[in-house]
PDB file of N, CA, C and O in Angstrom, chain B, residues numbered from 101:
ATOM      1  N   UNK B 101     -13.129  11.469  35.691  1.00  0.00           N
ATOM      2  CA  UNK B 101     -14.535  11.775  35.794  1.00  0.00           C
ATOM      3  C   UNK B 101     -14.879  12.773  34.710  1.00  0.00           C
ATOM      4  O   UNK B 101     -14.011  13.591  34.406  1.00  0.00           O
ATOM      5  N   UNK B 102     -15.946  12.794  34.147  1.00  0.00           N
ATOM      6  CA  UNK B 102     -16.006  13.471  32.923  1.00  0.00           C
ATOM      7  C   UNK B 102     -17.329  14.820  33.777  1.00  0.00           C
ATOM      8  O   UNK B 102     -17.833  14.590  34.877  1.00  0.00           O
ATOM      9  N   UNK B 103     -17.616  16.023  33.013  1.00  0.00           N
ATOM     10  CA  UNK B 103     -17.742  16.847  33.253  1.00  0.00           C
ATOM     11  C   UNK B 103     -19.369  16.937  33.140  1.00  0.00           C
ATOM     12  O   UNK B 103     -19.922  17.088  32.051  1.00  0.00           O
ATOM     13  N   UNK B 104     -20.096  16.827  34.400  1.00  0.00           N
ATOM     14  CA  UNK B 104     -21.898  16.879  34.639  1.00  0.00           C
ATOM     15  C   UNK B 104     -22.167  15.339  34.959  1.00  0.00           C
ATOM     16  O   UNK B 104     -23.214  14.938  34.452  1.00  0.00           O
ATOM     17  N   UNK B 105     -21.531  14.490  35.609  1.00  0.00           N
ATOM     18  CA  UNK B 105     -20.971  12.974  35.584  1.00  0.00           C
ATOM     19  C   UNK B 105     -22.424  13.068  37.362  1.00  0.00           C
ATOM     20  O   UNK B 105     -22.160  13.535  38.470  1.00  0.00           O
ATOM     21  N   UNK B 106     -23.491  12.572  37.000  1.00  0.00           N
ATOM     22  CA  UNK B 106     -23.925  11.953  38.542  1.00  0.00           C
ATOM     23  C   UNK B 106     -23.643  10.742  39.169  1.00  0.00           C
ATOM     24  O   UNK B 106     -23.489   9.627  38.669  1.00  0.00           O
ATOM     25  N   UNK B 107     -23.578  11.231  40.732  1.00  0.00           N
ATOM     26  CA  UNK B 107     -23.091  10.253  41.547  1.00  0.00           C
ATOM     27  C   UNK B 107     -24.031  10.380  42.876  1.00  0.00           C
ATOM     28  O   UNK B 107     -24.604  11.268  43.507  1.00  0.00           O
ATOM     29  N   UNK B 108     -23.835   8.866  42.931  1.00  0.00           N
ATOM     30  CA  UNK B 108     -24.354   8.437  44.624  1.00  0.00           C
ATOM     31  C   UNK B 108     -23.147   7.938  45.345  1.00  0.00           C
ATOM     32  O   UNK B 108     -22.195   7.267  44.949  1.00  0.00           O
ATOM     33  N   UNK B 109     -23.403   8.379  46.360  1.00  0.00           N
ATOM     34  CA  UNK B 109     -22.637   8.173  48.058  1.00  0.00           C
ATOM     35  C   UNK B 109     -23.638   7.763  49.001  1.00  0.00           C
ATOM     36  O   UNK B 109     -24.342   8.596  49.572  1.00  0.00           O
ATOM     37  N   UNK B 110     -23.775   6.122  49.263  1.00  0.00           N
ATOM     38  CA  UNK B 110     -24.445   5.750  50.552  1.00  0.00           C
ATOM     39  C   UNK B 110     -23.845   5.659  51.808  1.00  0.00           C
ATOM     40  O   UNK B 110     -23.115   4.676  51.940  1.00  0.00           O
ATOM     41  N   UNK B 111     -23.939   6.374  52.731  1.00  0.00           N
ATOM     42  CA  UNK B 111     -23.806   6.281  53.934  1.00  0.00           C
ATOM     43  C   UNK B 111     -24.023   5.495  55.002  1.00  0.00           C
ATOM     44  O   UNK B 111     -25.218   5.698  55.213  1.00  0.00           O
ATOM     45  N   UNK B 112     -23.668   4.756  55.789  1.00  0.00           N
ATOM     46  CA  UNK B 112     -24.137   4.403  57.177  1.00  0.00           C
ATOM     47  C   UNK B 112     -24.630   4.969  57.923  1.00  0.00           C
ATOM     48  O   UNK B 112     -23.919   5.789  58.504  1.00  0.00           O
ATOM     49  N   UNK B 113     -26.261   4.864  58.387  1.00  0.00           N
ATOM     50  CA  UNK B 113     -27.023   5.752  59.000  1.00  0.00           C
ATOM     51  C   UNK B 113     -28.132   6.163  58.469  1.00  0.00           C
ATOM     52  O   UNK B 113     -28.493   6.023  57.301  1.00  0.00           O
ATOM     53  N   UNK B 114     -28.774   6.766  59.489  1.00  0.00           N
ATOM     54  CA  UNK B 114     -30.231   7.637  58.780  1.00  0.00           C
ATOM     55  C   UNK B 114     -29.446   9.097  59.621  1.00  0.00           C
ATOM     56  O   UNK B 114     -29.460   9.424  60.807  1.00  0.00           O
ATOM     57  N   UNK B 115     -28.807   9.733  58.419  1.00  0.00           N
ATOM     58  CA  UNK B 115     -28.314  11.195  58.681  1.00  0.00           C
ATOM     59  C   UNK B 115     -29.224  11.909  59.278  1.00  0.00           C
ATOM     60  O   UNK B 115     -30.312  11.339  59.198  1.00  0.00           O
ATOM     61  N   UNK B 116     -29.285  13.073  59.940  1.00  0.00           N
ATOM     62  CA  UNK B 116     -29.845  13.749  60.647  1.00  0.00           C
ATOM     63  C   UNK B 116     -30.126  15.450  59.654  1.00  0.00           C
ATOM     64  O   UNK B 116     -29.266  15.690  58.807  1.00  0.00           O
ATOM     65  N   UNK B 117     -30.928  16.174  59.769  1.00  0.00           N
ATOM     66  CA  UNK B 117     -31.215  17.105  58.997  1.00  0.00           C
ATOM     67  C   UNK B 117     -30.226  17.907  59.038  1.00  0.00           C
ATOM     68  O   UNK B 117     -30.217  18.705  58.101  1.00  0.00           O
ATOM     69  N   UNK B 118     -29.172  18.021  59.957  1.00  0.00           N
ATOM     70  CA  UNK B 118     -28.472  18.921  60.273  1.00  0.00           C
ATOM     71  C   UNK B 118     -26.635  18.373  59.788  1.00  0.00           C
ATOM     72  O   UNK B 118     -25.674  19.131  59.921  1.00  0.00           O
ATOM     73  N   UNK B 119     -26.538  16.979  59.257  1.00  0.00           N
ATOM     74  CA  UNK B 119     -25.648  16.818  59.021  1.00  0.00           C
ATOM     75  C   UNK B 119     -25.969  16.700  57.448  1.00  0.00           C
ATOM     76  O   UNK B 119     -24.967  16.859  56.749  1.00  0.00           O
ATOM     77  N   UNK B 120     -27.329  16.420  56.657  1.00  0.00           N
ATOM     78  CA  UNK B 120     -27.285  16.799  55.277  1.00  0.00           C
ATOM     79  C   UNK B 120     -27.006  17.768  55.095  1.00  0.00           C
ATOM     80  O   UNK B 120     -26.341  18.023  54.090  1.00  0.00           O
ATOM     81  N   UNK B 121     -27.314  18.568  55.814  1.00  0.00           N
ATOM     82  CA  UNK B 121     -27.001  20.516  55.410  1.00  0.00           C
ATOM     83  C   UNK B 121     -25.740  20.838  55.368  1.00  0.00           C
ATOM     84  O   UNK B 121     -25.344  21.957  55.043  1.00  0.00           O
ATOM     85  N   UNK B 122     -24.713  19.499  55.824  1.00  0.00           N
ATOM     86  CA  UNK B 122     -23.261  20.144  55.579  1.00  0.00           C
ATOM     87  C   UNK B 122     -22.922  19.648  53.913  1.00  0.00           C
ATOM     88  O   UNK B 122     -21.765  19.714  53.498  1.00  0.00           O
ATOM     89  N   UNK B 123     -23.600  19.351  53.381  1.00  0.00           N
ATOM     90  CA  UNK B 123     -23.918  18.687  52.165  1.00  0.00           C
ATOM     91  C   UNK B 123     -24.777  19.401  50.756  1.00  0.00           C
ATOM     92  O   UNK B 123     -25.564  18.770  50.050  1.00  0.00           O
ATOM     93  N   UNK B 124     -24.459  20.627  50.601  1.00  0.00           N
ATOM     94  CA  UNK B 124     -25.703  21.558  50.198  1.00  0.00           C
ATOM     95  C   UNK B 124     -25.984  21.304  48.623  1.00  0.00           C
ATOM     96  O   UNK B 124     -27.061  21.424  48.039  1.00  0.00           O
ATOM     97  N   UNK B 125     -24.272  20.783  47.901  1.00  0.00           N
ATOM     98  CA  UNK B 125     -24.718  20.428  46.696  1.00  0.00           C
ATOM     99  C   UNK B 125     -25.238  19.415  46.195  1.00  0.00           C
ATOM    100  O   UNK B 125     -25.143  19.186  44.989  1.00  0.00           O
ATOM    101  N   UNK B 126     -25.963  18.527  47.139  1.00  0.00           N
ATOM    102  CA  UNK B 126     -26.285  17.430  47.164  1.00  0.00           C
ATOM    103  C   UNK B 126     -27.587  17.373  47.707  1.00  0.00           C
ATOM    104  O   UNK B 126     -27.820  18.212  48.577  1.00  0.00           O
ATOM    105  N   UNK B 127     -28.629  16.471  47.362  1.00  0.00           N
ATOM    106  CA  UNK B 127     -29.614  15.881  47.338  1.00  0.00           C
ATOM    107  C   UNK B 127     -29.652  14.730  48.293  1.00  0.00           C
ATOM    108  O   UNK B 127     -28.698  13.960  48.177  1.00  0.00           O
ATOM    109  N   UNK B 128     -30.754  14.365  49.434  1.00  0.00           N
ATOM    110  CA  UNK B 128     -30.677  13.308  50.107  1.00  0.00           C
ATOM    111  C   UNK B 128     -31.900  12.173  49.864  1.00  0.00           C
ATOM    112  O   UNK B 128     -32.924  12.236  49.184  1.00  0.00           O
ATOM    113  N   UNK B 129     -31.409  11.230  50.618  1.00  0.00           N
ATOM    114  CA  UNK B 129     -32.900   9.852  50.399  1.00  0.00           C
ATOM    115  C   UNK B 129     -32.325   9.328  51.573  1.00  0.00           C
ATOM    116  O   UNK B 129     -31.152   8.991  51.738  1.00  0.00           O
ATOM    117  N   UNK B 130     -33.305   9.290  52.411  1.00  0.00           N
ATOM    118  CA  UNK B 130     -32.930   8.280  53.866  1.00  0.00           C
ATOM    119  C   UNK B 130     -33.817   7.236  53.299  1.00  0.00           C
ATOM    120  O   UNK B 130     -34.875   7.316  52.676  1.00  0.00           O
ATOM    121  N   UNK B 131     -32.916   5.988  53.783  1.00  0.00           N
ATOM    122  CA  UNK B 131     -33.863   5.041  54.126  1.00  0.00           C
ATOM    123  C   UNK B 131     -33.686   4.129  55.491  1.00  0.00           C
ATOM    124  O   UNK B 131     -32.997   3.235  55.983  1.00  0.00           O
ATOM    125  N   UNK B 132     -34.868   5.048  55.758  1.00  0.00           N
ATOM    126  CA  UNK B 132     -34.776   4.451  57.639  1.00  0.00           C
ATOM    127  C   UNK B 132     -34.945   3.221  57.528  1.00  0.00           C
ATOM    128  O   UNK B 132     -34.238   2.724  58.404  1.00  0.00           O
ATOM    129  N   UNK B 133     -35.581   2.236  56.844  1.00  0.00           N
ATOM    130  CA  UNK B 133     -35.595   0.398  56.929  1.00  0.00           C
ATOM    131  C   UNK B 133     -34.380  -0.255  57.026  1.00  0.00           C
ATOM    132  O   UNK B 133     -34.161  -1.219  57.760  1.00  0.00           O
ATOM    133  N   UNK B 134     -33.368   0.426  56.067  1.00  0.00           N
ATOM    134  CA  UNK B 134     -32.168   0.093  55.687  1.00  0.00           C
ATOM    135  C   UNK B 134     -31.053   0.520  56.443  1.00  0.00           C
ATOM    136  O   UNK B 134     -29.902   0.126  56.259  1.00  0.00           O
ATOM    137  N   UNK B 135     -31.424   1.349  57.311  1.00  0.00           N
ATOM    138  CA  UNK B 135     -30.587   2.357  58.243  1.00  0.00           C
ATOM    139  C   UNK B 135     -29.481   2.667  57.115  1.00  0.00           C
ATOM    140  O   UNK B 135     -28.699   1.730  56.952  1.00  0.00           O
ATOM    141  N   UNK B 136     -29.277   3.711  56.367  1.00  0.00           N
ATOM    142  CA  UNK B 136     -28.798   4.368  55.640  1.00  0.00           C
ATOM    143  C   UNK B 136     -29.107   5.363  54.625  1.00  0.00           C
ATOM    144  O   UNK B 136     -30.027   5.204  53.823  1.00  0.00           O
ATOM    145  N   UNK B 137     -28.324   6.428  54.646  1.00  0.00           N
ATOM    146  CA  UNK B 137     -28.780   7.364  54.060  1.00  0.00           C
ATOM    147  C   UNK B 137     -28.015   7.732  52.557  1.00  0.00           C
ATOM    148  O   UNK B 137     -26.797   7.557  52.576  1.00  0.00           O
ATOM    149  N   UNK B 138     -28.558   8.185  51.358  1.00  0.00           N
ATOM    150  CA  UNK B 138     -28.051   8.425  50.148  1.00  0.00           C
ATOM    151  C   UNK B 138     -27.630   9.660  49.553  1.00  0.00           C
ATOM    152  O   UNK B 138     -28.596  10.422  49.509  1.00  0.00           O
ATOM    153  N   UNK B 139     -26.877  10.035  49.207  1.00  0.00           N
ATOM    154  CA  UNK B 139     -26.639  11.293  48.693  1.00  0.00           C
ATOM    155  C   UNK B 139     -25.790  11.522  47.411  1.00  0.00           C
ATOM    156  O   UNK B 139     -24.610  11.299  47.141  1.00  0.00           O
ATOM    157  N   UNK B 140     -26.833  12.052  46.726  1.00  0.00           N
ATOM    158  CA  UNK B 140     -26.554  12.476  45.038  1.00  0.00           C
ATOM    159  C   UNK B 140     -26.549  13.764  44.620  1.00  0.00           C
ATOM    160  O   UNK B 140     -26.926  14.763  45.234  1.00  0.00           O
ATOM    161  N   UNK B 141     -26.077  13.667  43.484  1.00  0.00           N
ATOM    162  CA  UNK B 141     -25.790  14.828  43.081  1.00  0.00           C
ATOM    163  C   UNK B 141     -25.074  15.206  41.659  1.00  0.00           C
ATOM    164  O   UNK B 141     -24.608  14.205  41.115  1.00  0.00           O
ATOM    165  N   UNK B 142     -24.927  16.123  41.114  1.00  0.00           N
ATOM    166  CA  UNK B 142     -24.114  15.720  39.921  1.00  0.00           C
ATOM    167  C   UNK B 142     -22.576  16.986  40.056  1.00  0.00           C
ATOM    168  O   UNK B 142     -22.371  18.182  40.263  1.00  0.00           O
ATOM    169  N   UNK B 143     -21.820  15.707  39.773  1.00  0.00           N
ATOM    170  CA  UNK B 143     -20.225  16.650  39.865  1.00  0.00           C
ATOM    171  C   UNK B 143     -19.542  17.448  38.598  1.00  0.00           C
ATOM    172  O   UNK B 143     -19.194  16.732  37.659  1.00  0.00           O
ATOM    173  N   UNK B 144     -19.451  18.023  38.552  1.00  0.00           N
ATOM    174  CA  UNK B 144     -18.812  19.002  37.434  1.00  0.00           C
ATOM    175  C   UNK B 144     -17.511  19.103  37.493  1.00  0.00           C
ATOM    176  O   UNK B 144     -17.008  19.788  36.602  1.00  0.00           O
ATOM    177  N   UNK B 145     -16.654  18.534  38.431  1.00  0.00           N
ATOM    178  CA  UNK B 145     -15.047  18.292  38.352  1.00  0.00           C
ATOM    179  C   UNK B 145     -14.902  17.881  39.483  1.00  0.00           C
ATOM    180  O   UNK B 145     -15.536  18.022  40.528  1.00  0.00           O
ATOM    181  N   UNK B 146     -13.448  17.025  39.017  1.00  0.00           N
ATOM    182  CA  UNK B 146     -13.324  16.049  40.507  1.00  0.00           C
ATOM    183  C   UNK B 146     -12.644  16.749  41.807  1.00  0.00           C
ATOM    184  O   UNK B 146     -12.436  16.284  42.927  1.00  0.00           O
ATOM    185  N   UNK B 147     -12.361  18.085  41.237  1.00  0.00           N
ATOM    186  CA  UNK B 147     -12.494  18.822  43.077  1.00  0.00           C
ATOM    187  C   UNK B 147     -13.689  18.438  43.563  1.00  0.00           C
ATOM    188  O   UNK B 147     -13.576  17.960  44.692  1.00  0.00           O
ATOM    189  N   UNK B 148     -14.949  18.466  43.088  1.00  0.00           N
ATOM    190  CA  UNK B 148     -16.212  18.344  44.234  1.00  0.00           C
ATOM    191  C   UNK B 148     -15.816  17.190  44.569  1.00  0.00           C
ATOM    192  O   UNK B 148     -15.487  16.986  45.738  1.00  0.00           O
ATOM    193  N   UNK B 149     -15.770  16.326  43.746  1.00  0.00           N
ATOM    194  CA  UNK B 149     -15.940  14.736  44.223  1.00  0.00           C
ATOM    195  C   UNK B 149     -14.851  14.871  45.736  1.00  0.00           C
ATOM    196  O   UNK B 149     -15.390  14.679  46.827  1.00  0.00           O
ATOM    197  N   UNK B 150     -13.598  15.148  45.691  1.00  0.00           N
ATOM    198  CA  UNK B 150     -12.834  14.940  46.625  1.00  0.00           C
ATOM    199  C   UNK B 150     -13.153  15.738  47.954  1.00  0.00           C
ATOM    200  O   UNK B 150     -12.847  15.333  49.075  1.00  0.00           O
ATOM    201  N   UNK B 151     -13.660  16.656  47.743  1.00  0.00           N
ATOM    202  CA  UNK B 151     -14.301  17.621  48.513  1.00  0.00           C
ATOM    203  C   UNK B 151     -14.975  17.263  48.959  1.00  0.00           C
ATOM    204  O   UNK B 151     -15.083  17.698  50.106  1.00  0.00           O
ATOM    205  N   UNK B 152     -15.990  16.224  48.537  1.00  0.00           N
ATOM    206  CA  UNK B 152     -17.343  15.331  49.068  1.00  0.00           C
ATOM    207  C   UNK B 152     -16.538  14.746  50.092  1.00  0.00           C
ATOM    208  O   UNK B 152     -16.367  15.014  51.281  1.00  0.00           O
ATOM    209  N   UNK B 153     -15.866  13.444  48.935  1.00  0.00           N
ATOM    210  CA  UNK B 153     -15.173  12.226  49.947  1.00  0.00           C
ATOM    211  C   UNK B 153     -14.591  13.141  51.253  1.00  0.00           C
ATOM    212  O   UNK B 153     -14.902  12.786  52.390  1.00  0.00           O
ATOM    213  N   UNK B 154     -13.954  14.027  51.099  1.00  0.00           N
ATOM    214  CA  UNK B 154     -13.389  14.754  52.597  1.00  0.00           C
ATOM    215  C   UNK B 154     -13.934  14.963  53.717  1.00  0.00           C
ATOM    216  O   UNK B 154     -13.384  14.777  54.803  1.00  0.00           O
ATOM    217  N   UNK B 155     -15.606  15.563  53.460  1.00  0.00           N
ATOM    218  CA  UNK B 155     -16.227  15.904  53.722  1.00  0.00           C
ATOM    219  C   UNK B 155     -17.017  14.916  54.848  1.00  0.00           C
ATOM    220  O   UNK B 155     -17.183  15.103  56.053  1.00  0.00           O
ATOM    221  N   UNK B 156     -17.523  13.564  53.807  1.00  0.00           N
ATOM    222  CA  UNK B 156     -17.754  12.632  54.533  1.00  0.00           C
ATOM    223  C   UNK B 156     -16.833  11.897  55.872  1.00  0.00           C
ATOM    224  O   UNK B 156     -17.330  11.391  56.878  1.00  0.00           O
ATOM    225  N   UNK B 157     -15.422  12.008  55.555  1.00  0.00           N
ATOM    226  CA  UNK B 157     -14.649  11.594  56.142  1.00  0.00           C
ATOM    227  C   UNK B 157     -14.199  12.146  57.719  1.00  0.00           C
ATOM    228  O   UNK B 157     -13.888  11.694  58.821  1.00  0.00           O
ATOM    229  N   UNK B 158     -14.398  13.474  56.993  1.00  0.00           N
ATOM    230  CA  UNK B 158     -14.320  14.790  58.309  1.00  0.00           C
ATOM    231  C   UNK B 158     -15.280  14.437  59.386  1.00  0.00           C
ATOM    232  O   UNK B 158     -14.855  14.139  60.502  1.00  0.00           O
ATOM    233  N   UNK B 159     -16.771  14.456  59.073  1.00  0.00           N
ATOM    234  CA  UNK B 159     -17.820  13.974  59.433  1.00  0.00           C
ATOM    235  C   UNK B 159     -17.746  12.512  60.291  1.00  0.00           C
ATOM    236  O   UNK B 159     -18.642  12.213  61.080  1.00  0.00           O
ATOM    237  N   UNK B 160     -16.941  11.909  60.123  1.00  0.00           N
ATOM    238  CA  UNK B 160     -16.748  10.439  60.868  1.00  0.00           C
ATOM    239  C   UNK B 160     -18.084   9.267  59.957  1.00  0.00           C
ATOM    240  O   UNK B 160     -18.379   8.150  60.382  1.00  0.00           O
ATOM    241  N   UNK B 161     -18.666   9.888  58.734  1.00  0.00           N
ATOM    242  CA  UNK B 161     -19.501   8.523  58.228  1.00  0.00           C
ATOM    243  C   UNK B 161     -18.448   7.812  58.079  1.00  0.00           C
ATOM    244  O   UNK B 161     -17.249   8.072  57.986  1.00  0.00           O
ATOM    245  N   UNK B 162     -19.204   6.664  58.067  1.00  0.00           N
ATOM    246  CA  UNK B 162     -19.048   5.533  56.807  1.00  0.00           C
ATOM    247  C   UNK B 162     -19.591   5.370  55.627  1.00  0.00           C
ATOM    248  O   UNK B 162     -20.805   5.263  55.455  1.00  0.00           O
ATOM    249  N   UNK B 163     -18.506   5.330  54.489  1.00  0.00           N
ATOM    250  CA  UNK B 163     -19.126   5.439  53.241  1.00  0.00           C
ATOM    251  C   UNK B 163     -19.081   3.886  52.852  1.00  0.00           C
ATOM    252  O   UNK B 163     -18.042   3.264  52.633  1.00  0.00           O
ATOM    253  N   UNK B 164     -20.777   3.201  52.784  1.00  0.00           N
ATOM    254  CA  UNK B 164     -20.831   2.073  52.530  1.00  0.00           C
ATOM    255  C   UNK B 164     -21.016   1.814  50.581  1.00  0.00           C
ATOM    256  O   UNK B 164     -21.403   0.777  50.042  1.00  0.00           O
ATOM    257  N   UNK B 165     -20.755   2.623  50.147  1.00  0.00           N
ATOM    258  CA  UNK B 165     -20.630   2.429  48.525  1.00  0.00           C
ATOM    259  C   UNK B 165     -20.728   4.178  47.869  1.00  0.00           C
ATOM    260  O   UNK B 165     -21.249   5.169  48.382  1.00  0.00           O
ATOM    261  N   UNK B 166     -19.913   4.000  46.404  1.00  0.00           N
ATOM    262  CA  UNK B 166     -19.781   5.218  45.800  1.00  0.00           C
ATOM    263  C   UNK B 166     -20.409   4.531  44.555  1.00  0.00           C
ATOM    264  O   UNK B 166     -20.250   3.360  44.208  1.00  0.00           O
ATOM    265  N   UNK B 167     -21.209   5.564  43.908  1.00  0.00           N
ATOM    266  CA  UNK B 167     -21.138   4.446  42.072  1.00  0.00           C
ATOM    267  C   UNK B 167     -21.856   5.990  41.532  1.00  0.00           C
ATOM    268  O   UNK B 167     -22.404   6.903  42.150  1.00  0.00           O
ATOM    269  N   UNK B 168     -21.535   5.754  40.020  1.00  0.00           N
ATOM    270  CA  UNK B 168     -21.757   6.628  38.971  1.00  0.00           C
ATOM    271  C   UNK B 168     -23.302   6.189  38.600  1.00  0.00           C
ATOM    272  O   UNK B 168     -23.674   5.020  38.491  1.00  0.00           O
ATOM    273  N   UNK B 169     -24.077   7.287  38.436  1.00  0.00           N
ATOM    274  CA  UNK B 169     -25.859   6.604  38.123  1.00  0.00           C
ATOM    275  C   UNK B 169     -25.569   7.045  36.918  1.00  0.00           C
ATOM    276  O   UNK B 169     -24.696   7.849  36.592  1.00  0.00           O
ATOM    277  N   UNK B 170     -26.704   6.218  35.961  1.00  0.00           N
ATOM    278  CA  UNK B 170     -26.914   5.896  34.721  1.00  0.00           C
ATOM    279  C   UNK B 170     -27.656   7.760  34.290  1.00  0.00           C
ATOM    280  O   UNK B 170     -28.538   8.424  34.836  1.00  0.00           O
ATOM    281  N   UNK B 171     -26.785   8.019  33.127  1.00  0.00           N
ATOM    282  CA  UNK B 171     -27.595   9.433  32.965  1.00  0.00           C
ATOM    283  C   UNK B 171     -28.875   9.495  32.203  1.00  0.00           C
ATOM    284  O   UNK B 171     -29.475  10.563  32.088  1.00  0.00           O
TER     285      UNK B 171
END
């Protein structure tokens, strides 16, 4: 991963205000139609990234896709 690299993490769900907040370096987008929620952000080394993925994991989501956005 190269260094200021943004990324999305879609979730399963329309997250709740209180489980984005375990999420602080990150940015959210629910989309209640879709029942799922998005979360971006930009990583500066791949400790965050793994730290994320942990994070999510800890949490019991499901991570229904990861991808690098166009800078």
């Amino acid at each position: 991963m190269s260094v200021g690299a943004s990324y999305q993490f879609v979730v399963d769900g329309v997250l709740s205000a209180r489980v984005i907040a375990a999420f602080p370096e990150l940015r959210a987008q629910v989309d209640e139609k879709h029942g799922m929620t998005t979360l971006f952000g930009t990583m500066n080394d791949p400790t965050t990234m793994r730290t994320i993925m942990s994070r999510i994991d800890d949490l019991g989501l499901t991570l229904l896709e990861m991808r690098r956005s166009p800078q």
